[in-house]
C-alpha positions as CSV (number, residue, x, y, z in Angstrom):
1,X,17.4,-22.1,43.0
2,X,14.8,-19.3,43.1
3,X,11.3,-20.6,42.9
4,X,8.1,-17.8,42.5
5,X,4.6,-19.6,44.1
6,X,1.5,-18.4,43.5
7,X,2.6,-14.9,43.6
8,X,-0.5,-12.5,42.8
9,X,0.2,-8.8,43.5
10,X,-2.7,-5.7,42.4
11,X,-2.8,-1.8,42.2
12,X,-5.7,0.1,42.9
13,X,-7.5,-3.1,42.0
14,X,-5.9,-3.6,39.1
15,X,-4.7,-7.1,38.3
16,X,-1.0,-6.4,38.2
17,X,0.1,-10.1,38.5
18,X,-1.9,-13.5,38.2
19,X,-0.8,-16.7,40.0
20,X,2.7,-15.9,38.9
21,X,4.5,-19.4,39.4
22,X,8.3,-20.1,38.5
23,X,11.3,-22.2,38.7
24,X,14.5,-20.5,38.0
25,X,17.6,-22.9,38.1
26,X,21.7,-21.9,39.3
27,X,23.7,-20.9,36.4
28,X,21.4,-20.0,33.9
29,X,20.5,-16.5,32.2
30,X,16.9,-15.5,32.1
31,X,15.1,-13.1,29.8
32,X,11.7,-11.9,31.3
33,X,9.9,-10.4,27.9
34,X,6.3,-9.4,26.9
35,X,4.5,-6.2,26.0
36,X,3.9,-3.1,28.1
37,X,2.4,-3.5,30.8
38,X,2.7,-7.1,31.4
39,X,3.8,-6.6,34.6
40,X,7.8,-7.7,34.2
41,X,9.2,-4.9,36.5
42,X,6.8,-5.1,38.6
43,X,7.9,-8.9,39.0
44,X,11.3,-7.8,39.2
45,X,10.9,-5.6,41.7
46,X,9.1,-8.2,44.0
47,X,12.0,-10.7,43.5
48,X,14.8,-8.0,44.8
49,X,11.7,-6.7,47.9
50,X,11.1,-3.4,46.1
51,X,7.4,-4.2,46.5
52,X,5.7,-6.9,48.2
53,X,3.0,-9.7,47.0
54,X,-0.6,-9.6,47.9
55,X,-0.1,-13.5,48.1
56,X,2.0,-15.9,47.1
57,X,6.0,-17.3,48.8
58,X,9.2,-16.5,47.0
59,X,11.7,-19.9,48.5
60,X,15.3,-18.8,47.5
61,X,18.5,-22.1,48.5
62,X,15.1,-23.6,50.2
63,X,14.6,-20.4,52.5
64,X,10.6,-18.4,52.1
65,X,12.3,-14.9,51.8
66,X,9.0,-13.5,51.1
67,X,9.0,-11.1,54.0
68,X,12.9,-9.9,54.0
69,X,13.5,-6.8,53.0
70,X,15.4,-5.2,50.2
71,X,18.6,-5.5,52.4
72,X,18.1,-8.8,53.7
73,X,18.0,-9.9,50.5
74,X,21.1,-8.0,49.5
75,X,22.8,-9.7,52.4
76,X,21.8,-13.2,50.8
77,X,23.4,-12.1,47.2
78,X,20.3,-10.1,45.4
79,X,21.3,-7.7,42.8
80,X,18.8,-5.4,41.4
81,X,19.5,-2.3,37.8
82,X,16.9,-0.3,37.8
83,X,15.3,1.3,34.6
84,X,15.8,4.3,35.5
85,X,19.6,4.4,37.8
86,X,19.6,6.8,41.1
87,X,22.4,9.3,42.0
88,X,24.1,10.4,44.7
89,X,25.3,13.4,46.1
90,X,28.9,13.4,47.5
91,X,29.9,9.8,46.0
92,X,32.3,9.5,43.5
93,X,32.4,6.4,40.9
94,X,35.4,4.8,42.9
95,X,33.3,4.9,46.1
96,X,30.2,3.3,44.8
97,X,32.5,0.4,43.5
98,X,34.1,0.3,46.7
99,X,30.5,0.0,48.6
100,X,29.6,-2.5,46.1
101,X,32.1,-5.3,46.5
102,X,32.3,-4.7,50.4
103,X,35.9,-3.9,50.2
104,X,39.0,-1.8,50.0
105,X,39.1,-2.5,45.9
106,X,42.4,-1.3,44.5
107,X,42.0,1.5,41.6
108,X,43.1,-0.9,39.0
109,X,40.5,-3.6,40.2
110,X,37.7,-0.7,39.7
111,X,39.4,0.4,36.6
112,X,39.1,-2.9,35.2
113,X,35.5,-3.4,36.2
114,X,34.5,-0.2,34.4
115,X,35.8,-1.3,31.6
116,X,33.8,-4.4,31.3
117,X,30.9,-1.3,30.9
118,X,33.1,0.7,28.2
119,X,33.8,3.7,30.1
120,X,37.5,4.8,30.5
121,X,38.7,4.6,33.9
122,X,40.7,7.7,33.9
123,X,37.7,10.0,32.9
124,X,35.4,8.3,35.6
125,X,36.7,6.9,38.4
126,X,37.0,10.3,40.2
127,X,33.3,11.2,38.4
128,X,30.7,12.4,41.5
129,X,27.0,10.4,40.9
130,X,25.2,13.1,40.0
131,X,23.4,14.7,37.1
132,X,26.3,15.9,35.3
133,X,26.5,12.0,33.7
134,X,24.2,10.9,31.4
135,X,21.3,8.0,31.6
136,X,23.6,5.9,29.3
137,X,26.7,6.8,31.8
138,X,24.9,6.2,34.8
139,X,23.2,2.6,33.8
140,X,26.4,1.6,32.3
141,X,28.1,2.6,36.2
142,X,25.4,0.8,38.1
143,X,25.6,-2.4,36.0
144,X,29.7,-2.1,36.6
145,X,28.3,-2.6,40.5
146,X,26.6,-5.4,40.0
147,X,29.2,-6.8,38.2
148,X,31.4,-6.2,41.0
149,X,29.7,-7.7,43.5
150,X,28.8,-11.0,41.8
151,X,25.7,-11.3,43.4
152,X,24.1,-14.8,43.1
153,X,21.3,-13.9,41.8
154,X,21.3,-10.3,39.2
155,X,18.2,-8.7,38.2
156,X,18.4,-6.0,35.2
157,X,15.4,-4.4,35.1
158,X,15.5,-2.9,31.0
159,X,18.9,-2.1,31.1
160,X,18.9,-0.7,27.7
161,X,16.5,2.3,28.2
162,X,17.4,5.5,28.3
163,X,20.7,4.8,26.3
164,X,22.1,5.5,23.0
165,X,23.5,2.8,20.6
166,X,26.9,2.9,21.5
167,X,26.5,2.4,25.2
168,X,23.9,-0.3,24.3
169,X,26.8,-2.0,21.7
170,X,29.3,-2.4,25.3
171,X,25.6,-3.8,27.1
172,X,25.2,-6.3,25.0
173,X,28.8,-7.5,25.5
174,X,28.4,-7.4,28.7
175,X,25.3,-9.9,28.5
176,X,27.1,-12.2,26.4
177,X,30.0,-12.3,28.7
178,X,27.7,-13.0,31.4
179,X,25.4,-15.1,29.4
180,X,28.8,-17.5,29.1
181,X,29.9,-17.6,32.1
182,X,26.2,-18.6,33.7
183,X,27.0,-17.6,37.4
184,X,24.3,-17.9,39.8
185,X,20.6,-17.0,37.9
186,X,20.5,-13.9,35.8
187,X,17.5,-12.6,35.1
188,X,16.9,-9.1,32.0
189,X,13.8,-7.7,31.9
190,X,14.6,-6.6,28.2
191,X,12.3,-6.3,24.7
192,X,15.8,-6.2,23.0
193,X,16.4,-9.2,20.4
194,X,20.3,-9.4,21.0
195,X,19.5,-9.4,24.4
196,X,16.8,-12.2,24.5
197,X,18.8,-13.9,22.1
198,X,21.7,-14.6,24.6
199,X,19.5,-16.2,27.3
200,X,19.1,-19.8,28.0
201,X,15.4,-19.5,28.7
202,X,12.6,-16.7,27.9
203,X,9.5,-15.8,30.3
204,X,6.9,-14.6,27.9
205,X,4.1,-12.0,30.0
206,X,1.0,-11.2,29.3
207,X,-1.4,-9.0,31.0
208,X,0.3,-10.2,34.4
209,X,0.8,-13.9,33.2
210,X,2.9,-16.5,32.4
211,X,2.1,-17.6,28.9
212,X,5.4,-19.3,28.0
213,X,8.3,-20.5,29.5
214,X,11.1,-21.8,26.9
215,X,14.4,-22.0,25.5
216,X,15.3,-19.2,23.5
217,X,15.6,-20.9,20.2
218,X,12.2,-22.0,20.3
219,X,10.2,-19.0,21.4
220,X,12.1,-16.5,19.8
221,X,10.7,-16.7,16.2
222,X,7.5,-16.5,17.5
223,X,8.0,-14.0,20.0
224,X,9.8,-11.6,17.0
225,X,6.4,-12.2,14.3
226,X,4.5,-10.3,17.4
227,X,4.4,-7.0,19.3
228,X,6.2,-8.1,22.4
229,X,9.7,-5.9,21.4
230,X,8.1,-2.6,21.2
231,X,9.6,0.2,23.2
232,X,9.0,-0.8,26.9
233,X,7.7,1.5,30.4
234,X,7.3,1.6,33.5
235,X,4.9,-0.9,35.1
């Protein structure tokens, strides 16, 4: 269980987050929605340690992990996507998967992985991480390493921008195969319907608040009639 108190974070005193306060339950998937600026990566990003509150305690299994860093909280089962995927020089596909699980994964066990992410092994697995691959190739990669690892907790911070439809078609399978199997919390930052549509629970932002917590099926109408599923930034 991960439970958010009284978080409140600003930027150049700007109100970025307002007395954030959550409960998110084992085995359930999560869909953190809202329109831009509403803070969602920014919460995302204090959940994996990216960025710390001004106040407020983050109590993960019963443990404050407010002051662990990003690799503490790797250590403890933390997964964090990011928007916007990094490279890097002199690693190939095979080795990030390798990193990522912590062990000597066999080349079928990779091969498998990636194509959870609908990329063909035999065209990849050799692939360096750098800017010869696309933003669709590279998110599809690092989600494959979160996948991988099974972290206990997996944080996708808009995995579908940057990406074309066909590479968001094997994303959303991937959410829905995740979205079944309900291990540990998942939580998508996403203004996608077919993505919100998969999760147990929505997190409605606005301007750095909660303004609705609920199961899907309830909020979604409502959350569809306004502007929350415009094209989303950076925040």
């Amino acid at each position: 269980m991960l439970i958010l108190k009284d978080i409140n974070f600003k930027r150049d005193n700007k109100t970025i987050l307002n007395n954030i306060n959550l409960t998110l339950e084992d085995n359930k998937f999560y869909s953190i929605t809202g329109p831009n600026g509403s803070g969602k990566s920014t919460l995302a990003k204090i959940i994996m340690g990216l960025v710390s509150p001004d106040t407020g305690n983050i109590i993960y299994n019963g443990k404050d992990i407010t002051n662990l860093g990003v690799d503490e909280r790797a250590k403890l089962g933390i997964g964090f996507a990011f928007q916007s995927p990094v490279t890097f020089k002199g690693l190939t596909v095979y080795d990030i998967l390798k990193i990522a699980t912590g062990s000597e994964v066999g080349k079928k066990e990779a091969c498998d992985i990636l194509s959870k992410v609908g990329l063909c092994a035999k065209e990849y697995i050799d692939r360096e991480l750098n800017n010869s691959l696309s933003g669709g190739e590279l998110k599809r990669i690092e989600i494959a390493t979160i996948i991988a690892r099974c972290p206990s907790i997996s944080i996708f911070d808009e995995p579908e921008a940057g990406i074309d439809l066909w590479s968001f078609k094997y994303l959303t399978e991937v959410f829905k195969e995740i979205g079944t199997k309900r291990s540990g919390i998942t939580i998508v930052i996403s203004h996608q319907e077919r993505i919100l549509a998969i999760a147990d629970e929505i997190i409605l932002l606005e301007a750095g608040e909660i303004k609705e917590v609920g199961n899907k099926d309830v909020m979604l109408k409502g959350i569809l009639s306004s502007d929350c599923l415009r094209g989303g930034n950076h925040e």
